[in-house]
N, C-alpha and C positions, 0 to 999 in steps of 0.2 A: 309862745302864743302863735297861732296859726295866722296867717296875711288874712286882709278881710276878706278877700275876693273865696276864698274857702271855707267851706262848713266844716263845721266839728262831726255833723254826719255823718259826711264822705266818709266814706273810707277805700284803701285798697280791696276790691272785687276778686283778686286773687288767692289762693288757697297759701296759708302759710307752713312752709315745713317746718316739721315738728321733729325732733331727736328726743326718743324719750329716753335714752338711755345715757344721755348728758348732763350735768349738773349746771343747774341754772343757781345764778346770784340775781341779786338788785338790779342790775342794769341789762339793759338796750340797747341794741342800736337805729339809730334813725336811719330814713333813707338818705341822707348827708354823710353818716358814717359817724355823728358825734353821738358819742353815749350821754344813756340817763337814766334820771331814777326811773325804775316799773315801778307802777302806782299798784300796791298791794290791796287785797281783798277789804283789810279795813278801812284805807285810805280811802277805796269809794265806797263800802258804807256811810263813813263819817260824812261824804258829798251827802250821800242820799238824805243824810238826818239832816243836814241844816238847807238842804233846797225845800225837805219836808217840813222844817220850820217857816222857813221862808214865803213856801204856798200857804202853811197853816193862816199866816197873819194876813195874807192876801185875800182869802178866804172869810177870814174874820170884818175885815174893812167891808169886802162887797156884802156882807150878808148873805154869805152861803153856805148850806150844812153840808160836807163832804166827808167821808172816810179817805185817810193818807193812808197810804202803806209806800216807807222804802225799801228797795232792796239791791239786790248785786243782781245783773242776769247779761249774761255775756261778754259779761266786761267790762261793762260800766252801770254808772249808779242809775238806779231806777223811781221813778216816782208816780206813783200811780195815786188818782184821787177818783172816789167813786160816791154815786149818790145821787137823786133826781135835781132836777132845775140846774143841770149845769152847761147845758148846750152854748150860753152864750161864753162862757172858760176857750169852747172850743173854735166858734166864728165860722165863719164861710168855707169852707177845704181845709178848715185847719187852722187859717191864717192869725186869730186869736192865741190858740194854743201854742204856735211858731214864736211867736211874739214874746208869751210866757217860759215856753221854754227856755229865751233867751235872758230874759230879766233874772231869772233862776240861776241860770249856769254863771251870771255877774254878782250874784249874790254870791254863790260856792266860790267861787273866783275872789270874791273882796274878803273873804273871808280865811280862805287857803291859800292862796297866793298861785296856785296853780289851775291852769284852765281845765275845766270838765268837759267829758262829753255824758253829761248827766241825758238820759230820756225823758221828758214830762207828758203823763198822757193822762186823760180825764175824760172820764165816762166812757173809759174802752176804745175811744175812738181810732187809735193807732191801730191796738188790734183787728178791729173790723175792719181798717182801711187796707191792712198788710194783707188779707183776705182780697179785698177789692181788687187791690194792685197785682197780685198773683194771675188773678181770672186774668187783667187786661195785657202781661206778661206772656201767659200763654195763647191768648189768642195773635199776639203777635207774632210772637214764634209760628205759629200754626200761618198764619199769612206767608211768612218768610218762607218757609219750608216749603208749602205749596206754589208760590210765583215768583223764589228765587231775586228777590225785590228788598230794599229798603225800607222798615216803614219805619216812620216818625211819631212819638207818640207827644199827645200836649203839654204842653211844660208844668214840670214837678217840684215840689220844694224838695230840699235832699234827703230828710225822709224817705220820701214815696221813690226817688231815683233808686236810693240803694235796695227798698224791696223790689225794684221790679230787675236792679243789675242780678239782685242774688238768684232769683228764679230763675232769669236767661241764664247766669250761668252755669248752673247745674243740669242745662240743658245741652245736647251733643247738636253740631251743625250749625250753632247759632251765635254770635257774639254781642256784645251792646256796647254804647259810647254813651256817655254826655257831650250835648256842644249845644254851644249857643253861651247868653251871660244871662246873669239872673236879674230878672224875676222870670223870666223869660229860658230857662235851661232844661232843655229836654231829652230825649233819651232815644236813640236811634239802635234799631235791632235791623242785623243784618247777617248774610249769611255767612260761616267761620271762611278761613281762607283752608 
């Protein structure tokens, strides 16, 4: 189980090497060095069915009509609900849908015994925002580049940090950090050494 102080978003920002010509088994290694199970492609289907059961009845109680679709996509389990009247699912920035994601991932959790990093996203909204967050990604880059300066962008939930890490880093001359504690963590682009 991850310490609190750490999203299950996060993740490492660095590219990982790949041996394709290695034989892989069931296990991992951590950044500790202790091995463990890889959670196989149907293990995080089977997340995605029962977070998708989990919103279905959540869904039922508030009285709202939604389409569920789960699925695999990147890695982990996915959950998508789509359908009009569902803005308030998603709240102010997100903060709703933050909230839900995480009731979800406790349900996958009480249920598997193992913690997910399940995605929940509702009415697209991640999508558009991962959009958003790129634009504001490259304009900072584009600042960096030009005045050789740090900039600081407003504090993000770990979501939107890791869209905006993966942009900068696919970018040449530019590197990003988090710092700060949350709710309050932000995202500093500055120029590589």
């Amino acid at each position: 189980m991850p310490r609190a102080e750490q999203s299950l978003d996060e993740e490492e920002t660095a590219p990982l090497a790949v041996d394709d010509d290695a034989e892989t088994d069931d296990t991992e290694t951590t950044a500790g060095g202790r091995a463990k199970k890889a959670t196989g492609e149907g293990d995080l289907f089977r997340q995605s069915e029962i977070a998708a059961d989990y919103v279905e009845g959540l869904l039922d109680i508030l009285d709202y009509d939604g389409d569920i679709d789960e699925l695999v996509a990147g890695g982990r389990p996915v959950v998508e609900v789509v359908g009009a009247r569902l803005q308030n699912l998603v709240g102010q920035r997100g903060a709703t849908l933050e909230a839900l994601q995480e009731l979800t991932r406790l349900a996958v959790f009480r249920q598997t015994g193992t913690p997910s990093r399940l995605l929940l996203d509702v009415g697209g909204y991640r999508a558009n925002r991962r959009k958003e967050l790129a634009a504001v990604a490259k304009n900072a880059v584009e600042k960096v580049k030009e005045y050789g300066e740090p900039v600081r962008l407003e504090p993000m939930s770990a979501f939107e940090r890791k869209c905006v890490h993966d942009v900068v880093n696919a970018m040449s001359g530019v590197e990003s950090e988090s710092e700060g504690v949350e709710p309050n963590r932000r995202i500093v682009v500055r120029p590589a050494d």
